[in-house]
N, C-alpha and C positions, 0 to 999 in steps of 0.2 A: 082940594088937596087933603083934606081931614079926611071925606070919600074914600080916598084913594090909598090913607095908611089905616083906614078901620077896615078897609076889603084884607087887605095884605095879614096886618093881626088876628084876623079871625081864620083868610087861606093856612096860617102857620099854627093857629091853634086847633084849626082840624084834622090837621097832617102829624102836630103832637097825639094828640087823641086816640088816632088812628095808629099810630106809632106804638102807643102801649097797651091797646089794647087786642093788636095783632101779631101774633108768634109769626115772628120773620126769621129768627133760627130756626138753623136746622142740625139737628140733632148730629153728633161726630161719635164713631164708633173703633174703638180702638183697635190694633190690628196684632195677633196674639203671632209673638217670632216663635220665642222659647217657651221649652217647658222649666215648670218649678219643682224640681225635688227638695220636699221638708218634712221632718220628724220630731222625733225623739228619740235619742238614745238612753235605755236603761236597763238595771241590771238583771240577774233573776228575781230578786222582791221588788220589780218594778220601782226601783228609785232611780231618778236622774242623775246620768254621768256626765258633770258637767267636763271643759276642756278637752274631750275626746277629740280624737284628728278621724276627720271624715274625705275620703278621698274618693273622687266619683269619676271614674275613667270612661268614655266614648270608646268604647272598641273599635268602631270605625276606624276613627280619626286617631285613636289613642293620646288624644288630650286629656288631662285627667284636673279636676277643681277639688280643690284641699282646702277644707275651712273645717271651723272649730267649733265644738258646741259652745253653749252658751251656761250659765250657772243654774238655767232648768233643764240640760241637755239637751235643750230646740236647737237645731241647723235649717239651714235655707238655703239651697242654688237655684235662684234664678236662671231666666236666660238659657237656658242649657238646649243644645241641636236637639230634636227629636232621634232617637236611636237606641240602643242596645248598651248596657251601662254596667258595668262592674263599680259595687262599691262595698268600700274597705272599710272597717272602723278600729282604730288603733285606741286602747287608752290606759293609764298604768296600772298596775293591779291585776287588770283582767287578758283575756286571750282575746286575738284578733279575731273577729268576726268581718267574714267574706259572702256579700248576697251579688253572686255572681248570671247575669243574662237578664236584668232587671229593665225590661222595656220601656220606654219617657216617647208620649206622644203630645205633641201640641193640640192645647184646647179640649182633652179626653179628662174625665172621671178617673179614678184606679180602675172602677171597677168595668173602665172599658175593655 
């Protein structure tokens, strides 16, 4: 009987052994949907605007994401379709700036 639970303890403490010392994962890669348009908005002396309304329209689809800088004037849209982008930036004081045929591709550089 002692035989028979010193086999068993030493079978489970080979198979621990074996267990840590061999990568059984496997590595998961994540799957890119959207693209991220993000910046800075800032003036001509290069200072940040911060609360600007930033409005990013799809011409396609003419869906458009309106979000707000931030108190360094950084925005962020995630997620966005890959396509053809009209975007607005409204903020008080200054004139509306329009960077209108702005291309967003999934998983590209700018400088694709």
């Amino acid at each position: 009987m002692i035989k028979g639970r010193g086999l068993l303890v030493y079978v489970l403490l080979v198979c621990v052994m074996m267990a840590l010392t061999v990568n059984v994962s496997t590595p998961v890669y994540a799957q890119v949907a959207g693209a991220t348009l993000a910046g800075t908005v800032t003036d001509a002396s290069s200072s940040a605007v911060p609360n600007a309304k930033v409005s990013i329209k799809n011409r396609a689809t003419g869906v458009a994401r309106d979000i707000t800088t931030d108190s360094d004037g950084f925005y962020s849209a995630p997620n966005l379709l890959p396509g053809i982008y009209d975007i607005t930036v409204v903020a008080s004081g200054f004139s509306t700036s329009v960077q209108a045929g702005f291309k967003l591709n999934v998983g590209a550089w700018p400088s694709d």
